[in-house]
N, CA, C and O atoms as a printed pandas DataFrame, in Angstrom:
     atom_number atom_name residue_name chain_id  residue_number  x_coord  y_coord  z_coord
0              1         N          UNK        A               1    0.850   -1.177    0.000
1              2        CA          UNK        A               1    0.000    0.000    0.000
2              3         C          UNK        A               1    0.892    1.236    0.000
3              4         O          UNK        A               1    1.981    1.235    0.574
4              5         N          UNK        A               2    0.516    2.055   -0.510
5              6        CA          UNK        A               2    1.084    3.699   -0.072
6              7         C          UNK        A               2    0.236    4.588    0.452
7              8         O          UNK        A               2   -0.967    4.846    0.492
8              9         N          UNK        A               3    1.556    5.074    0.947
9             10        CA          UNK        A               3    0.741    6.335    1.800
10            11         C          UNK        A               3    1.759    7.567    1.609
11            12         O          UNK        A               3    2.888    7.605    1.119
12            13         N          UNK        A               4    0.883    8.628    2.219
13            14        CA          UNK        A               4    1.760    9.905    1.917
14            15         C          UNK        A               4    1.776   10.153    3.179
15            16         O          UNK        A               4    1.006    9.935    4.115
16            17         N          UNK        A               5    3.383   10.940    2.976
17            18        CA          UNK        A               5    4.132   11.638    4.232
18            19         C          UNK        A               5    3.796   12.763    4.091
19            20         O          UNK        A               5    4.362   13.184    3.083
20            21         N          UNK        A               6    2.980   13.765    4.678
21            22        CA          UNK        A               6    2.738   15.194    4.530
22            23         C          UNK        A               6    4.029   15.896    5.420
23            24         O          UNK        A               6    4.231   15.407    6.531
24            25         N          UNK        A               7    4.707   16.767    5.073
25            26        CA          UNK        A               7    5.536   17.629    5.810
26            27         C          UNK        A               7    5.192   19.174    6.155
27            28         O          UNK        A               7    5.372   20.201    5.501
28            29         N          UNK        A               8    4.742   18.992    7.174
29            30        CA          UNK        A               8    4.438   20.092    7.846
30            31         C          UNK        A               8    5.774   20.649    8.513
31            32         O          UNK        A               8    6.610   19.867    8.966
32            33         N          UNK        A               9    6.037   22.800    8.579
33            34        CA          UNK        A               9    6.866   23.165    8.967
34            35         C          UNK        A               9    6.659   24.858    9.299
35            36         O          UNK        A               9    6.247   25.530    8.354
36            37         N          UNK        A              10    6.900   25.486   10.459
37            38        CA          UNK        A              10    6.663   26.588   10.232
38            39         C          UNK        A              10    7.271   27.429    9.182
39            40         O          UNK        A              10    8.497   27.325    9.184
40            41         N          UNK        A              11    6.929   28.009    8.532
41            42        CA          UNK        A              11    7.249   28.202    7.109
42            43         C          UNK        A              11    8.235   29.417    7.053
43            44         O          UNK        A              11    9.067   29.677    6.183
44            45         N          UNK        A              12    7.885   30.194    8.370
45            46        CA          UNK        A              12    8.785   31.418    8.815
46            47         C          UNK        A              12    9.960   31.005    9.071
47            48         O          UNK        A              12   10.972   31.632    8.758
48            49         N          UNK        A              13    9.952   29.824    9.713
49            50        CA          UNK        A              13   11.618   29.461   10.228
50            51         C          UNK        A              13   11.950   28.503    9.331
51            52         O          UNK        A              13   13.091   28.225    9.698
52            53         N          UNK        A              14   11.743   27.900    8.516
53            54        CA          UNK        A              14   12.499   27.217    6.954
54            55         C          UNK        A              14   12.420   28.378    6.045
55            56         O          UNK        A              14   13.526   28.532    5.526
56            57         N          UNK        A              15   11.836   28.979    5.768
57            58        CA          UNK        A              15   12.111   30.755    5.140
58            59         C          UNK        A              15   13.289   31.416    5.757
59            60         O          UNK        A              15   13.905   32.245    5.087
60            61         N          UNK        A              16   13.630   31.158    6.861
61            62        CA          UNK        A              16   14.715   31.825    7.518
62            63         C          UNK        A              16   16.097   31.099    7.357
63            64         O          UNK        A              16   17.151   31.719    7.491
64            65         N          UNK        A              17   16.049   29.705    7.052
65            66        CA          UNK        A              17   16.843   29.317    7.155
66            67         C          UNK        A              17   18.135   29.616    5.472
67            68         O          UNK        A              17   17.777   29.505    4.299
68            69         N          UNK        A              18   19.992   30.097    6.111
69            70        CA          UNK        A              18   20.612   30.437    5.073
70            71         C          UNK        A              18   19.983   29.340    3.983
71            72         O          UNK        A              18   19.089   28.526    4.214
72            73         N          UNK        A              19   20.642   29.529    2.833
73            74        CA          UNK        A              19   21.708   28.289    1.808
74            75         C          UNK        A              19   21.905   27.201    2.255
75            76         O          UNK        A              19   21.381   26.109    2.034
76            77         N          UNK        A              20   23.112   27.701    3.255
77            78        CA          UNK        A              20   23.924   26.153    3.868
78            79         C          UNK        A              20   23.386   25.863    4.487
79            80         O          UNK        A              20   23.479   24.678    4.807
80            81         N          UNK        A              21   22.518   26.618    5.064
81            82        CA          UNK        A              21   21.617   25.664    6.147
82            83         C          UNK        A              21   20.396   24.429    5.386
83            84         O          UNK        A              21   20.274   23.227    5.621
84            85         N          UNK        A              22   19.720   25.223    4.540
85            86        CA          UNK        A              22   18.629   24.524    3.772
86            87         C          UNK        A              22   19.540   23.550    3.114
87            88         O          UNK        A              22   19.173   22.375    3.143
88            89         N          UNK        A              23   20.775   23.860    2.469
89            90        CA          UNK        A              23   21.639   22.528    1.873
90            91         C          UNK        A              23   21.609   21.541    2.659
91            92         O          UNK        A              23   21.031   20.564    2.182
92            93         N          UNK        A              24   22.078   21.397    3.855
93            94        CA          UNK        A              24   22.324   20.956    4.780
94            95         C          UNK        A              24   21.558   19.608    5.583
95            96         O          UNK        A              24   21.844   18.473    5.964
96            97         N          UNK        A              25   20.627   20.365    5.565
97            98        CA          UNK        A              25   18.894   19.865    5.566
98            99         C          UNK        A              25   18.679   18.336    4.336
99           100         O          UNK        A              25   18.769   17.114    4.462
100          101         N          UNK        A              26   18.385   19.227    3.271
101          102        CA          UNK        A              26   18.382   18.291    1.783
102          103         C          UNK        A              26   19.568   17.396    1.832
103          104         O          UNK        A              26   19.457   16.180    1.673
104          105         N          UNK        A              27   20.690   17.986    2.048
105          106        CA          UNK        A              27   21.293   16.566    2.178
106          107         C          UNK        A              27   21.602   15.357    3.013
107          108         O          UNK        A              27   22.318   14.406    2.699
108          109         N          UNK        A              28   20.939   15.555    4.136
109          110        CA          UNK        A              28   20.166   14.963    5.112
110          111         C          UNK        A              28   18.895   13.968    5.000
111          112         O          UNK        A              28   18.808   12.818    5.431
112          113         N          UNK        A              29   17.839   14.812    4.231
113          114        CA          UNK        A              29   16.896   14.326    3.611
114          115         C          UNK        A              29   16.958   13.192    2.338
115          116         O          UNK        A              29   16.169   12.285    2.070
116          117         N          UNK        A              30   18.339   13.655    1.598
117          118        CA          UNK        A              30   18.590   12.591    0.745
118          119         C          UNK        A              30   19.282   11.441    0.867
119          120         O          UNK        A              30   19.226   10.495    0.081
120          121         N          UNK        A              31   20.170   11.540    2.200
121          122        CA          UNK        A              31   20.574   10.031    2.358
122          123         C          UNK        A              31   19.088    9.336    2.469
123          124         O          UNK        A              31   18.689    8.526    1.633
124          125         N          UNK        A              32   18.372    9.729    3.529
125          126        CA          UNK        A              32   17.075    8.824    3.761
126          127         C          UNK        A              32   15.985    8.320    2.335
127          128         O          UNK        A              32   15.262    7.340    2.156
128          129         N          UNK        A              33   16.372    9.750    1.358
129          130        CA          UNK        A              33   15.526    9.039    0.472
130          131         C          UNK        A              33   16.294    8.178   -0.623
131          132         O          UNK        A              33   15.749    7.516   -1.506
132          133         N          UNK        A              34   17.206    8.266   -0.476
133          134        CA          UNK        A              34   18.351    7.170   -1.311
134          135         C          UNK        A              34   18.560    5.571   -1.170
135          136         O          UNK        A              34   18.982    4.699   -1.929
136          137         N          UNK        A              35   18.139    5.590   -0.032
137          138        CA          UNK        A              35   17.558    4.287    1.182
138          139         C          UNK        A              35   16.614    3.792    0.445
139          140         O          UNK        A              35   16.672    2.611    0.102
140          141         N          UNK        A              36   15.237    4.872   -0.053
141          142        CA          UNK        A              36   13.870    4.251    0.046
142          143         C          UNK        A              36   13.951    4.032   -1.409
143          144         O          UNK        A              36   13.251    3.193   -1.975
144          145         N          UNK        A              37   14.862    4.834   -2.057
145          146        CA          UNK        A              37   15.095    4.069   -3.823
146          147         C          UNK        A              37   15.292    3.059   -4.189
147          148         O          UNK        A              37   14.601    2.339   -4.909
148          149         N          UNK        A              38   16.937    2.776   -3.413
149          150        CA          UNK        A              38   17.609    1.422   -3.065
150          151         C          UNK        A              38   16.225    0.340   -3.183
151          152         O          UNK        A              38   15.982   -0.248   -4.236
152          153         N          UNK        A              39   15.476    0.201   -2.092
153          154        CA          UNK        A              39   14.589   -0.540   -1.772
154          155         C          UNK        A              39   13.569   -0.488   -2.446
155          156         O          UNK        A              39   12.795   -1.352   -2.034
156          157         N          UNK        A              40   13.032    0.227   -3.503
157          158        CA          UNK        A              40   11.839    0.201   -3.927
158          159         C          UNK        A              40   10.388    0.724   -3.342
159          160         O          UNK        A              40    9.292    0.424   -3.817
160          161         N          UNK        A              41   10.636    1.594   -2.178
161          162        CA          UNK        A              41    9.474    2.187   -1.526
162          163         C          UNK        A              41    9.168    3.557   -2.071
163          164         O          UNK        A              41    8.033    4.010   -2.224
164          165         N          UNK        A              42   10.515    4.282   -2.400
165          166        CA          UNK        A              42    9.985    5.562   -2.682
166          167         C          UNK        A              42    9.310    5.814   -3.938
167          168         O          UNK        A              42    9.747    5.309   -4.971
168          169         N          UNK        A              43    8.176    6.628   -3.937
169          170        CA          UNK        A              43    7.580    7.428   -5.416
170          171         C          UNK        A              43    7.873    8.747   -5.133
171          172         O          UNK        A              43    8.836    9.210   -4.522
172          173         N          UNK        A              44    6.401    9.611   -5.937
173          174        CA          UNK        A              44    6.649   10.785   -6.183
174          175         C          UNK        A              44    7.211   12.057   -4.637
175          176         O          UNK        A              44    6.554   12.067   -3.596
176          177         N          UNK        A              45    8.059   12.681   -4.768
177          178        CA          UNK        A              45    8.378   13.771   -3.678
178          179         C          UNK        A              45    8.107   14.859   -3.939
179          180         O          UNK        A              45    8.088   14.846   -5.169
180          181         N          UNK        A              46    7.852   15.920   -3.592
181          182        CA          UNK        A              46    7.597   17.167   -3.601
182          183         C          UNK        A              46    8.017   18.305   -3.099
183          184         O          UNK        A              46    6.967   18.778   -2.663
184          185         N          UNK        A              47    8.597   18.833   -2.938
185          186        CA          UNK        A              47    8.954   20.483   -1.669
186          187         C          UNK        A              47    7.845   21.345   -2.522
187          188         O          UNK        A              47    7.929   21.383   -3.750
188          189         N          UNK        A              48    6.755   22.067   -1.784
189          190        CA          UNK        A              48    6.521   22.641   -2.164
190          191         C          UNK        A              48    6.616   24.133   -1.972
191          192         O          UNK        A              48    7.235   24.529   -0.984
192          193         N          UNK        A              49    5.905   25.291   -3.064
193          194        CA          UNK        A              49    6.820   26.340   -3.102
194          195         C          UNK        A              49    5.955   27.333   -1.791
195          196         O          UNK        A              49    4.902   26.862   -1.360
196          197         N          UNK        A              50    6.546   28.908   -1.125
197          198        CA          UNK        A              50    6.084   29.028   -0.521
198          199         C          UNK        A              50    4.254   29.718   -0.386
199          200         O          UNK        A              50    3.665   30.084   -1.403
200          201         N          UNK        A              51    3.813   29.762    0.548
201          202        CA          UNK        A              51    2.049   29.991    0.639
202          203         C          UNK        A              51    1.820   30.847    0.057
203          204         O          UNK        A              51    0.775   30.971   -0.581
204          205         N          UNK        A              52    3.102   32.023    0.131
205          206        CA          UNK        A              52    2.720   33.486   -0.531
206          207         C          UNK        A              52    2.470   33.260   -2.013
207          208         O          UNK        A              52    1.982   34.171   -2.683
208          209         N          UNK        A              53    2.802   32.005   -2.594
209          210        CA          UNK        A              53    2.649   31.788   -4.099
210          211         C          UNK        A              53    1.717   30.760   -4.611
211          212         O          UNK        A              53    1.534   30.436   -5.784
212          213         N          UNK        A              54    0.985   30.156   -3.209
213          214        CA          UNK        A              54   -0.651   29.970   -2.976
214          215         C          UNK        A              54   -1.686   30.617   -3.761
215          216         O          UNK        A              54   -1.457   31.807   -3.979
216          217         N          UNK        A              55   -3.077   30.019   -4.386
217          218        CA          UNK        A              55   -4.088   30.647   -4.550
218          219         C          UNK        A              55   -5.247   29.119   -4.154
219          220         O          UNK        A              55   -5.288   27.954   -4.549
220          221         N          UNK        A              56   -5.918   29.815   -3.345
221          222        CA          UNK        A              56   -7.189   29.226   -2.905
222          223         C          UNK        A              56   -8.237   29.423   -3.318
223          224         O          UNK        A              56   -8.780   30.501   -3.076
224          225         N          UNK        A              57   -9.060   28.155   -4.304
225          226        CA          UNK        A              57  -10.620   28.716   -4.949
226          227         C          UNK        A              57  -11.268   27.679   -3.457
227          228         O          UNK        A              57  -10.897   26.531   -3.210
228          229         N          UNK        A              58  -12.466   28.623   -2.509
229          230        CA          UNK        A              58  -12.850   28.772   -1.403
230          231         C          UNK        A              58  -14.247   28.604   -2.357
231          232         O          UNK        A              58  -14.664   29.493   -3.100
232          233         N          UNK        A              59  -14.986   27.052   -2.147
233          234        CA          UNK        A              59  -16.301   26.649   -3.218
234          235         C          UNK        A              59  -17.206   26.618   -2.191
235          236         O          UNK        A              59  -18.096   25.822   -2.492
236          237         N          UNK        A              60  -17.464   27.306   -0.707
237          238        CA          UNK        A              60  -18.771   27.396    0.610
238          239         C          UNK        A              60  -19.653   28.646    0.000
239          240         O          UNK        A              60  -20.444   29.098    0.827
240          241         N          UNK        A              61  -19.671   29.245   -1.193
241          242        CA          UNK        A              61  -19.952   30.196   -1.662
242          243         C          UNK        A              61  -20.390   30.062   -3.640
243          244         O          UNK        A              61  -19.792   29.380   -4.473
244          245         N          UNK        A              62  -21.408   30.831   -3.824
245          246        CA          UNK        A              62  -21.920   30.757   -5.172
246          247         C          UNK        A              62  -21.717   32.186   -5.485
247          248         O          UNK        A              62  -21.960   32.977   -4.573
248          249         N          UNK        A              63  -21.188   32.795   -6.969
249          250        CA          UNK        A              63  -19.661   32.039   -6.910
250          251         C          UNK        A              63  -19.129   31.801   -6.061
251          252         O          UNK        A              63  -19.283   32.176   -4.899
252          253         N          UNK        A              64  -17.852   30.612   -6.858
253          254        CA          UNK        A              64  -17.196   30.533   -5.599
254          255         C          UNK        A              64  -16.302   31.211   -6.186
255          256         O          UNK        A              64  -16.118   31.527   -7.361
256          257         N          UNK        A              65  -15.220   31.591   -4.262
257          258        CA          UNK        A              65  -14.186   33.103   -4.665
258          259         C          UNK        A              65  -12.712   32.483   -4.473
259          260         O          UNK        A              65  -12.393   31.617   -3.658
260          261         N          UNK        A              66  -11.929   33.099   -5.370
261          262        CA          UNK        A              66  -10.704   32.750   -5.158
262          263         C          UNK        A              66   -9.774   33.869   -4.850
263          264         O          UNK        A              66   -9.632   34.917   -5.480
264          265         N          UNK        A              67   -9.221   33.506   -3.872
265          266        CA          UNK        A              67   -8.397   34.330   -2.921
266          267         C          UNK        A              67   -6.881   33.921   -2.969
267          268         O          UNK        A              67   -6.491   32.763   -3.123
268          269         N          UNK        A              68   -5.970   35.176   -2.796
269          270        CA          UNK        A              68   -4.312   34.595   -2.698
270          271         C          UNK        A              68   -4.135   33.869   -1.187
271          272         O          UNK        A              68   -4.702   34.277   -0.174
272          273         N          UNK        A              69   -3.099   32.540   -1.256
273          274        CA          UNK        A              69   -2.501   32.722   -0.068
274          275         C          UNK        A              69   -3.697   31.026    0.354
275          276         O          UNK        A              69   -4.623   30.585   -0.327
276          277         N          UNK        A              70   -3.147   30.500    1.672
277          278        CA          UNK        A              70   -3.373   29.120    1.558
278          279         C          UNK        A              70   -4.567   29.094    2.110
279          280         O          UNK        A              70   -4.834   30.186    2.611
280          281         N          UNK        A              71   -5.737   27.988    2.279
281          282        CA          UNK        A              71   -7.137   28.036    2.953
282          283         C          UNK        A              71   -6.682   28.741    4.314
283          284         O          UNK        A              71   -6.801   29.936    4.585
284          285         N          UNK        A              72   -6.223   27.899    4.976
285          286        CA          UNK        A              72   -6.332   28.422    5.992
286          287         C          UNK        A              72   -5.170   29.296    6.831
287          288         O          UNK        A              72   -4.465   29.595    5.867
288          289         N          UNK        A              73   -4.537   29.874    7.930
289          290        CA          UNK        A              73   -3.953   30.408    8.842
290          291         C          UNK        A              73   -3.827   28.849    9.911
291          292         O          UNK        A              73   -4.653   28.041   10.336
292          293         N          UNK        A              74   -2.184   29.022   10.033
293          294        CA          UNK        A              74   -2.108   27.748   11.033
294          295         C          UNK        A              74   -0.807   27.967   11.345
295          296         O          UNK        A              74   -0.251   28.692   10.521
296          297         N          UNK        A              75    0.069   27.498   12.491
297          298        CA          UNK        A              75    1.245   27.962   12.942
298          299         C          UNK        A              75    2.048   26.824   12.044
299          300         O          UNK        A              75    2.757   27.551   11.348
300          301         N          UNK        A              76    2.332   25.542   11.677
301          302        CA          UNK        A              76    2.867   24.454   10.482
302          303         C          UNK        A              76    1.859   24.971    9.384
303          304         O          UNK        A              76    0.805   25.592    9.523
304          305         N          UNK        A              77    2.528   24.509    8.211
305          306        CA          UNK        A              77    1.824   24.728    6.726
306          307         C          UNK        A              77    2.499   23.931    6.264
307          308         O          UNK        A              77    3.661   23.834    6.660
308          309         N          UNK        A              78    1.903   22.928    5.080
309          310        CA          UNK        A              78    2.504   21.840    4.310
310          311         C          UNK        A              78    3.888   22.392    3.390
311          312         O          UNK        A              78    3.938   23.460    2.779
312          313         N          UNK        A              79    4.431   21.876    3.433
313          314        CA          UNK        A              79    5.860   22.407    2.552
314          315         C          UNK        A              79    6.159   21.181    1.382
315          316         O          UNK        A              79    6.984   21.432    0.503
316          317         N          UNK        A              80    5.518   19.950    1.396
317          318        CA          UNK        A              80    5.832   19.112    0.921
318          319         C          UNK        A              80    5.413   17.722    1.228
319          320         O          UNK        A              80    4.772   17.601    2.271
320          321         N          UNK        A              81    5.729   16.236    0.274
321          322        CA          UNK        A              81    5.077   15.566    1.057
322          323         C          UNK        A              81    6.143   13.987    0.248
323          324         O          UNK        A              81    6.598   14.282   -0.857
324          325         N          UNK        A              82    6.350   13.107    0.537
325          326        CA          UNK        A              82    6.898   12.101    0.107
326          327         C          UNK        A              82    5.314   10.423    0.167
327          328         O          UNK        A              82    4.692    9.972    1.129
328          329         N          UNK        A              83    5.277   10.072   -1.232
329          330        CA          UNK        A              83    4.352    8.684   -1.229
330          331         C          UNK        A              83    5.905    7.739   -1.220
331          332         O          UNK        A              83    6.989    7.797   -1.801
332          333         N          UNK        A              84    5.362    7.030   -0.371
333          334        CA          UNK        A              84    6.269    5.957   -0.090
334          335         C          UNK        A              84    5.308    4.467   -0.483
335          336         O          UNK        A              84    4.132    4.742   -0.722
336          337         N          UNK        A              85    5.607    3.165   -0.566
337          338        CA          UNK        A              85    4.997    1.988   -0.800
338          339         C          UNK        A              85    5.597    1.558    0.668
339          340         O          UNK        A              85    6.773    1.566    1.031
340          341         N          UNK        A              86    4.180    1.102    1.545
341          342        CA          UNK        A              86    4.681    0.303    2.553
342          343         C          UNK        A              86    3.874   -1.105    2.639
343          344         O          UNK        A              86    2.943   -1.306    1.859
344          345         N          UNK        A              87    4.261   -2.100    3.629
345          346        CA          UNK        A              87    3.380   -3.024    4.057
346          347         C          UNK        A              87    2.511   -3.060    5.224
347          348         O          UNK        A              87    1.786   -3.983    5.595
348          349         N          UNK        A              88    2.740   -1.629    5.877
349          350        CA          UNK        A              88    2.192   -1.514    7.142
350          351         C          UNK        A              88    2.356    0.297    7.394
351          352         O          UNK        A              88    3.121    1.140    6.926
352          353         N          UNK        A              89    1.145    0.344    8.436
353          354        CA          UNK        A              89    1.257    2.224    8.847
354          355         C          UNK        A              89    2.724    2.258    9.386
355          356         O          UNK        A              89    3.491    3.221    9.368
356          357         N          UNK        A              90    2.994    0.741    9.971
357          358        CA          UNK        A              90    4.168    1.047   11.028
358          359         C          UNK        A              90    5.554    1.485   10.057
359          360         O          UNK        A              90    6.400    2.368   10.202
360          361         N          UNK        A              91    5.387    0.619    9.201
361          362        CA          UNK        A              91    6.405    1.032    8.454
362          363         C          UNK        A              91    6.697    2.594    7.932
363          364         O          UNK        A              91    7.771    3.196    7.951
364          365         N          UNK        A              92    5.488    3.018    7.494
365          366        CA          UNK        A              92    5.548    4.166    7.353
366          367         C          UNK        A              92    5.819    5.384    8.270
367          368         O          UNK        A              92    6.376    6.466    8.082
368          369         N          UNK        A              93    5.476    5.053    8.875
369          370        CA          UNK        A              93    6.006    5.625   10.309
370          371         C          UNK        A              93    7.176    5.649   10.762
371          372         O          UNK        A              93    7.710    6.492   11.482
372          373         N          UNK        A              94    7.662    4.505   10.238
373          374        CA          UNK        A              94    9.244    4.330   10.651
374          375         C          UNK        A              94    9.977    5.517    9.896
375          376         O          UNK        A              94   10.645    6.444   10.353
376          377         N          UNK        A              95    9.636    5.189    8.590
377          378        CA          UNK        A              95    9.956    6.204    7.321
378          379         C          UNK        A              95   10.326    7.646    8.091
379          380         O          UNK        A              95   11.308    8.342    8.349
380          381         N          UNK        A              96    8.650    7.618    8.310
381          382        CA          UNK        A              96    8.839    9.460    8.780
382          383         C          UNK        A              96    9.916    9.836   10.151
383          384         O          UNK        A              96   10.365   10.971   10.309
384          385         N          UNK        A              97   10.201    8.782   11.004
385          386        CA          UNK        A              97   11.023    9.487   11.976
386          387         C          UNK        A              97   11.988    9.324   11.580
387          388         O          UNK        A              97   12.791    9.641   12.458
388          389         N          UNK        A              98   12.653    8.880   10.423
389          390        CA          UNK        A              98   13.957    9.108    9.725
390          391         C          UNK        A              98   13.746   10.059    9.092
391          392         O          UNK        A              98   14.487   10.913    9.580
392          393         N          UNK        A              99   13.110   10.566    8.161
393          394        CA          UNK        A              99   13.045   11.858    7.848
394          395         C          UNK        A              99   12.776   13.200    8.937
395          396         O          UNK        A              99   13.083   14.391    8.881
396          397         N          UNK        A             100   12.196   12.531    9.735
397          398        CA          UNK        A             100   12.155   13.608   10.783
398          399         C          UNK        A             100   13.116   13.906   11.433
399          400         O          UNK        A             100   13.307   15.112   11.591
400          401         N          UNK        A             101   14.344   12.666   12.224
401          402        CA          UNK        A             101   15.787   12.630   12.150
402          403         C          UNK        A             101   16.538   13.538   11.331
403          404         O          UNK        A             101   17.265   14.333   11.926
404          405         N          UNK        A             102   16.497   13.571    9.997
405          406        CA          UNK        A             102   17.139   14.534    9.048
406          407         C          UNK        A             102   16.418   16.060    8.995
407          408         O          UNK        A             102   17.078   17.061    8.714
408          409         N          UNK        A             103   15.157   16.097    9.263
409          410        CA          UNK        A             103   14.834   17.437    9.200
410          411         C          UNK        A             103   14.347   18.355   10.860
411          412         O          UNK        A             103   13.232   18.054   11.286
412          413         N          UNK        A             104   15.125   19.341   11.650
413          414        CA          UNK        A             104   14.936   19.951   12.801
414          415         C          UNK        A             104   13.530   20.276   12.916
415          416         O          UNK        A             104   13.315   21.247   12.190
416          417         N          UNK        A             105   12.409   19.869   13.545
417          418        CA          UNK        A             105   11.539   20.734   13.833
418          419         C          UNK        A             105   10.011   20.232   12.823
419          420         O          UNK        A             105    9.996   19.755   11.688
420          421         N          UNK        A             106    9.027   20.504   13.592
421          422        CA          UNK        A             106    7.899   20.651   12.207
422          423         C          UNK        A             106    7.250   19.307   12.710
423          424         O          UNK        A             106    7.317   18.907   13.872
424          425         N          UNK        A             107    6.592   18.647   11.639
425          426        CA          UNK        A             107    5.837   17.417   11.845
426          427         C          UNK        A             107    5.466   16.591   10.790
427          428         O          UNK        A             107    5.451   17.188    9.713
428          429         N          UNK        A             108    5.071   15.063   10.728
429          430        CA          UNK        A             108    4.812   14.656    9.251
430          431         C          UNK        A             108    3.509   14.032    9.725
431          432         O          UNK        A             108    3.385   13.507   10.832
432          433         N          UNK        A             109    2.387   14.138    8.663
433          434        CA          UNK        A             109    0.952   13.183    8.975
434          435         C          UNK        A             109    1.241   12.102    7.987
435          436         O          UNK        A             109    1.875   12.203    6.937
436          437         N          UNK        A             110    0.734   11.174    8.442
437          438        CA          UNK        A             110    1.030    9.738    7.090
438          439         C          UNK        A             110   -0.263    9.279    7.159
439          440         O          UNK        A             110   -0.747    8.821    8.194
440          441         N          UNK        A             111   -0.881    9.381    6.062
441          442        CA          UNK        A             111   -1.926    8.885    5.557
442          443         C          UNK        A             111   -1.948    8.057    4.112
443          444         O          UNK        A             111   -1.342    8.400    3.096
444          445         N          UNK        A             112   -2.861    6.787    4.280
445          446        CA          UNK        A             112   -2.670    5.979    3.181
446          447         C          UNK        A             112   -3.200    6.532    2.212
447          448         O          UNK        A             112   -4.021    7.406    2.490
448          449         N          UNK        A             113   -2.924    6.224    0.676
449          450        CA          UNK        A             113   -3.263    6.909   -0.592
450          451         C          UNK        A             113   -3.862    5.932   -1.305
451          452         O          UNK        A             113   -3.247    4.938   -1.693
452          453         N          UNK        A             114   -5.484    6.207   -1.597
453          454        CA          UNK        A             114   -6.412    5.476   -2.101
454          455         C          UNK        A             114   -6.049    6.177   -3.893
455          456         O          UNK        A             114   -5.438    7.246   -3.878
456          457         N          UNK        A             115   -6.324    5.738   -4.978
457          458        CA          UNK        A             115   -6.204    6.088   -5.671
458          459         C          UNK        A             115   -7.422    6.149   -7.023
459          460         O          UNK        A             115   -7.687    5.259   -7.831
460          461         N          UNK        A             116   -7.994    7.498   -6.908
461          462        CA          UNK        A             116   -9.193    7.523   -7.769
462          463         C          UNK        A             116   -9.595    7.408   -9.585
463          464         O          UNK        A             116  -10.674    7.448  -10.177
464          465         N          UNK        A             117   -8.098    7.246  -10.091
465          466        CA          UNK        A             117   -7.496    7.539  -11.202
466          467         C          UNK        A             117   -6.655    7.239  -11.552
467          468         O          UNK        A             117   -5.827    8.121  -11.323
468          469         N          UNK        A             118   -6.286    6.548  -11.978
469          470        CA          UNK        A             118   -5.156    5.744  -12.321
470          471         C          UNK        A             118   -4.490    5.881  -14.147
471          472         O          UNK        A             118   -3.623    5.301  -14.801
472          473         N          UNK        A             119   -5.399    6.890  -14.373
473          474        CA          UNK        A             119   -4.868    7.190  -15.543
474          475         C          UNK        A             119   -3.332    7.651  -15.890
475          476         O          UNK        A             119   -2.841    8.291  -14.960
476          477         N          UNK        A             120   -2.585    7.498  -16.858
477          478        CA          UNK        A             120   -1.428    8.265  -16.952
478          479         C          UNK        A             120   -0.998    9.209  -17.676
479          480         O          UNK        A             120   -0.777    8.804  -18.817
480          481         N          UNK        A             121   -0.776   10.298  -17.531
481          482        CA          UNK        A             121   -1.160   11.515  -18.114
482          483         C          UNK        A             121    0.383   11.635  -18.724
483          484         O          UNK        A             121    1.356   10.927  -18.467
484          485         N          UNK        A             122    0.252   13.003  -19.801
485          486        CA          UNK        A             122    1.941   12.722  -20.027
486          487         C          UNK        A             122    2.805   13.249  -19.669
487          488         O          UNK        A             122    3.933   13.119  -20.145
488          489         N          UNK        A             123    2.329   14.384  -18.223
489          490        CA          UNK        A             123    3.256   14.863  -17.059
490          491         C          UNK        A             123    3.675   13.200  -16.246
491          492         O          UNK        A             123    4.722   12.585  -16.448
492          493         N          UNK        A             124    3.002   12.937  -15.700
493          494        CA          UNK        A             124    3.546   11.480  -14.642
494          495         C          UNK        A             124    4.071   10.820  -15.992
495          496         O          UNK        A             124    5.296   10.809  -15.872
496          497         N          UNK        A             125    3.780   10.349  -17.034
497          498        CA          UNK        A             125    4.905    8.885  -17.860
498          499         C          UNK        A             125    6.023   10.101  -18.055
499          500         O          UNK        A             125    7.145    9.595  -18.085
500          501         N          UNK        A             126    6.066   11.547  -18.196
501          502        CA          UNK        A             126    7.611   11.781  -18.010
502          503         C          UNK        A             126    8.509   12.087  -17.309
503          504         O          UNK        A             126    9.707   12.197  -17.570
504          505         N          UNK        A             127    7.709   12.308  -15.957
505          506        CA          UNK        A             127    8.216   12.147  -14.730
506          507         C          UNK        A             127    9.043   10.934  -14.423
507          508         O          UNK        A             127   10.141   10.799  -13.883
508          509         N          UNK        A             128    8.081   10.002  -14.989
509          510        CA          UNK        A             128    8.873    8.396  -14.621
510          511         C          UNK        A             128   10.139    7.957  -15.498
511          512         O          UNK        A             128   10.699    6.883  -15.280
């Protein structure tokens, strides 16, 4: 099964962080995901970019309105997220406190990934 690692982080203090520091980080992050290659668990990864470059279409409303900037206000905001293939939550779990090991601070949710579509579009076959 897979599931996704959501990476939650206050976004002010990974915004703050130099170069070498964010290098630092990533290359941290990539021994662990070099591991999950090796092995055949890892898929798609993501960093994503920051909230300020967010737009939210907000559909509790006819029209619905689209606004800059992420749904909600929260002290963590998603930054990114890793699907891994596991045989168990535990495993996945394991996953994340190695990545959490490599990254200071923040939090990861792991939730399994049901999949509604399985089509392959010709962004994902050239991704792969």
């Amino acid at each position: 099964m897979q599931y996704a690692i959501l990476c939650y982080h206050a976004e002010s203090v990974v915004g703050a962080w130099t170069q070498e520091q964010d290098d630092a980080v990533m290359a941290k992050l990539l021994v662990v995901q070099d591991k999950l290659v090796k092995t055949g668990k890892l898929g798609p990864v993501a960093r994503l970019m920051p909230t300020t470059t967010a737009t939210t279409l907000r559909k509790d409303r006819t029209p619905a309105l689209v606004v800059d900037g992420p749904f909600a206000e929260t002290k963590e905001q998603l930054l990114g997220f890793y699907i891994v293939e596991c045989t168990s939550m535990d495993e996945a779990l394991g996953i994340a406190r190695e990545l959490g090991e490599a990254n200071p601070g923040g939090s990861y949710e792991i939730r399994p990934v049901q999949y509604i579509n399985t089509v392959t579009t010709k962004a994902t076959a050239e991704a792969v």
